[in-house]
Each structure stands twice: as structure tokens, then as C-alpha cells.
C-alpha positions as CSV (number, residue, x, y, z in Angstrom):
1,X,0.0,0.0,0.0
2,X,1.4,3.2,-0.9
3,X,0.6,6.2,1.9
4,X,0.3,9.3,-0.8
5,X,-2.4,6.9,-2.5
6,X,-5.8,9.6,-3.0
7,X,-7.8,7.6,-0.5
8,X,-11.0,8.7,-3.0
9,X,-9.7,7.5,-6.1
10,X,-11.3,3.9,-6.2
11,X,-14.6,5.2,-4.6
12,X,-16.6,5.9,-8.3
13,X,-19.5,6.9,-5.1
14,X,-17.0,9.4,-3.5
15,X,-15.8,11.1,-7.2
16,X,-19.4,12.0,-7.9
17,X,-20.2,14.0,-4.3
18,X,-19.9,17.9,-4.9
19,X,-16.5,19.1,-5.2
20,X,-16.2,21.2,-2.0
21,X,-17.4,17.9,-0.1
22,X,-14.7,16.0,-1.8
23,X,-12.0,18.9,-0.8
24,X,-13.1,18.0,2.8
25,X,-13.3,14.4,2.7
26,X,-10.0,13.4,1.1
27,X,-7.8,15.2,4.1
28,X,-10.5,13.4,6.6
29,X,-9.6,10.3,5.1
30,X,-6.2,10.5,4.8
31,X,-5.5,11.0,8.1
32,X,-8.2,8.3,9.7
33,X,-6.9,5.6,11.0
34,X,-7.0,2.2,9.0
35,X,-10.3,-0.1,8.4
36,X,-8.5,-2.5,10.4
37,X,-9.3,-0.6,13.3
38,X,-12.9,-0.2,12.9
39,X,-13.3,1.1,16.4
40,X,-10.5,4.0,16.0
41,X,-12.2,5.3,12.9
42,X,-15.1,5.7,14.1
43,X,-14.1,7.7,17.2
44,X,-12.0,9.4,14.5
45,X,-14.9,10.7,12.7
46,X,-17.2,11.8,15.6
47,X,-14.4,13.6,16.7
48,X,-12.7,15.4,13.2
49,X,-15.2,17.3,12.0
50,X,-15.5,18.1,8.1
51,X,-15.3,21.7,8.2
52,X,-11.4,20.8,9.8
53,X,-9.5,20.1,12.5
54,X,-11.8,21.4,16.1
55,X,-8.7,23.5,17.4
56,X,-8.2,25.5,13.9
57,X,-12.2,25.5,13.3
58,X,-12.1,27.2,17.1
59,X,-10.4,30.1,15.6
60,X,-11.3,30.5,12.6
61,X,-14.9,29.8,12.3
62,X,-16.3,30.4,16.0
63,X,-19.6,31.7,14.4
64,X,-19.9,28.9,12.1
65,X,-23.7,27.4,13.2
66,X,-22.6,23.7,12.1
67,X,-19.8,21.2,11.8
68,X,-20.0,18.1,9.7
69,X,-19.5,14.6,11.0
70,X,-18.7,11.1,8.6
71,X,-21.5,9.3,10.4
72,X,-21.8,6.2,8.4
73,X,-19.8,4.6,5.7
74,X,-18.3,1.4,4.3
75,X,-15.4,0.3,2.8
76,X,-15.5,-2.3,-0.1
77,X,-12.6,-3.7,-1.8
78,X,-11.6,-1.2,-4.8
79,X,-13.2,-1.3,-8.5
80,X,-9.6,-1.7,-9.9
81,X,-8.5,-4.5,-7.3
82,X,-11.2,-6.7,-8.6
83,X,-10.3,-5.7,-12.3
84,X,-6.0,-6.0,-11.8
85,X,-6.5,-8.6,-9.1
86,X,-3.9,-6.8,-6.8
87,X,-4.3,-7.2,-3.2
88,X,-2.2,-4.1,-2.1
89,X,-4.9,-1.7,-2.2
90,X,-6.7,-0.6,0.9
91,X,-10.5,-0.8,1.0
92,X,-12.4,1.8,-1.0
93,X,-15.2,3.8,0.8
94,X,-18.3,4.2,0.0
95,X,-20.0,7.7,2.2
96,X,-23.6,7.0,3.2
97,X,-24.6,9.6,6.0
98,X,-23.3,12.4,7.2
99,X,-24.1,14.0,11.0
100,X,-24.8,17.7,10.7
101,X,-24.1,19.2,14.4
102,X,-25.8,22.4,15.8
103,X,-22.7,23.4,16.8
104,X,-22.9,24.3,21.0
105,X,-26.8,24.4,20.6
106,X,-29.5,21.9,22.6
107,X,-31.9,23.3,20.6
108,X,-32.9,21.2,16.6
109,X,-32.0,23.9,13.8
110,X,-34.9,24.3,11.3
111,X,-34.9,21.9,8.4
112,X,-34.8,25.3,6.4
113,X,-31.6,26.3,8.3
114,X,-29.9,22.6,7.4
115,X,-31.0,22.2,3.9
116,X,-29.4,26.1,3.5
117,X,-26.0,25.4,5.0
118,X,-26.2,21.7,3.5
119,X,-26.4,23.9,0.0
120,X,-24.1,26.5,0.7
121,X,-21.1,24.7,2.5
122,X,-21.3,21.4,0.5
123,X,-23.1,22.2,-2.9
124,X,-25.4,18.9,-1.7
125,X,-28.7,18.1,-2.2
126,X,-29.2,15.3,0.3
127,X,-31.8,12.5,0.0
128,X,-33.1,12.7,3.1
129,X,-32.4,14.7,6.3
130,X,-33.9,13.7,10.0
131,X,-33.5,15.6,13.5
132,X,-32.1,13.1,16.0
133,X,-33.3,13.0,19.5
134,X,-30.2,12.4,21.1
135,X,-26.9,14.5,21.4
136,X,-24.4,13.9,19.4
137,X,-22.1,14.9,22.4
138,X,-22.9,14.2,26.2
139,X,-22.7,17.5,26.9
140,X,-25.4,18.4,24.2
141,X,-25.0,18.6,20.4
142,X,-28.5,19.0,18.6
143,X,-27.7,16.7,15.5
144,X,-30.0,15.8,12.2
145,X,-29.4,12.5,10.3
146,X,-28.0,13.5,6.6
147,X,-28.3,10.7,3.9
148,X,-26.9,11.4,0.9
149,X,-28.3,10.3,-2.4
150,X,-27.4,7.1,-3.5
151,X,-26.6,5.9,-0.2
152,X,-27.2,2.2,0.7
153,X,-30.1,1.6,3.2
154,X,-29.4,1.6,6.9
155,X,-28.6,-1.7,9.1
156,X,-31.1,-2.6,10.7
157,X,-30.5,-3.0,14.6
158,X,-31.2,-6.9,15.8
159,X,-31.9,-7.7,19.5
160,X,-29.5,-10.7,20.5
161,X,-32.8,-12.1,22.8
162,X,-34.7,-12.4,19.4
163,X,-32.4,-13.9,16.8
164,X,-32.1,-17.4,16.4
């Protein structure tokens, strides 16, 4: 595996988001930790935030309603791998929801309010957006679901008492 590798060039998915998404995604994902640690990444991405790095996005963007979490994605093994039969390739991800936070707010921004910054910042027209009751931080975090269009339908949650 080479480390420069563009971590979005085998995702056909990833290439087709809006451009300014893509600008924010491909530093994100350079810098996450590998798929082999499933558990790191993910506490990677509810921390890192799209918008950058919390202690530069501190500074610069203080009054900046919303920051821009990976909330669920997957990785796959790579178009080309399966074409060139290599197996030094890392797994290509595929970006199914995103958490839009209202940034140091208890309160649920309007869906007016998300859909605008959702335009504005990311140039996305998302397939489906949906407030969240719970806080995306314990201390509070007002946080709406974002699914973006083409995304793959959620997992659905299985109690252990009920499967066979």
C-alpha cells in the first residue's frame, strides 16, 4: 500500500459528491486511522469534523452554526483491485450519512436552516435529512441524520434475545 495513494480515487461513489465535499473528505480520510481498526475510525470521525481540525475551526470559524461529521460509511474492496487482481490496495469507501451538528446548541436547527447550509457549504442536495433526539455529544449537540443520495439503506439494529 502506498501512503500518498488519493484515498478517494477507487470510490466511483466518492468522485461523484460535490466538489467542496470531496475537498473536505479526502484530508478526513487521509488522516483516519486504518479499516483495520474499525473502532479507531469511528471515534476518528465523531471527533474530526469536516469543516477541519476542532482547534483550527475554534479560531477561525467560532460563528460557524454547524460542523459536519462522517456518520456512516463502508469500505468495499476497490473497482480496480477486482479488475487487476492486486491485493495491495486498501478498501475503497463508500459515504452513506453524514451528522450535521448544531454546533454548541440543545436546541434542533430548522430543516430550512440545514438544507441552507447543506447547499451552501457542501453544494449537496441530500436524499433525506432527520433531526435526531439524542446528542451527538454528552454535553449536548442537537444533531440531524443526513443521507446522501445514492446511499445504501441503513442496518437494521437486531436484539441478541430475538435472533435465532
Amino acid at each position: 500500500m502506498v501512503a500518498s495513494q488519493n484515498p478517494l480515487a477507487d470510490s466511483a461513489q466518492l468522485l461523484a459528491l460535490p466538489e467542496p465535499l470531496l475537498q473536505a473528505l479526502g484530508p478526513l480520510l487521509e488522516r483516519a486511522p486504518a479499516s483495520l481498526f474499525p473502532r479507531a475510525r469511528r471515534l476518528y470521525f465523531d471527533k474530526y469534523p469536516l469543516e477541519g481540525r476542532p482547534e483550527d475551526l475554534d479560531l477561525a470559524h467560532a460563528s460557524a452554526p454547524f460542523r459536519t461529521f462522517v456518520l456512516r460509511e463502508t469500505l468495499g474492496l476497490p473497482e480496480l483491485m477486482e479488475r487487476d487482481g492486486g491485493d495491495d490496495e486498501p478498501p475503497a469507501p463508500k459515504l452513506h450519512e453524514l451528522a450535521l451538528v448544531h454546533w454548541q446548541e440543545v436546541n434542533q436547527p430548522s430543516t430550512e436552516e440545514v438544507m441552507g447550509y447543506l447547499r451552501q457549504r457542501w453544494l449537496l442536495e441530500p436524499a433525506r435529512v432527520e433531526a435526531m433526539q439524542e446528542s451527538w455529544f454528552r454535553e449536548g449537540g442537537a444533531w440531524t441524520r443526513v443521507t446522501l443520495p445514492g446511499a445504501d439503506p441503513a442496518p437494521v439494529a437486531t436484539d441478541p434475545e430475538t435472533t435465532p
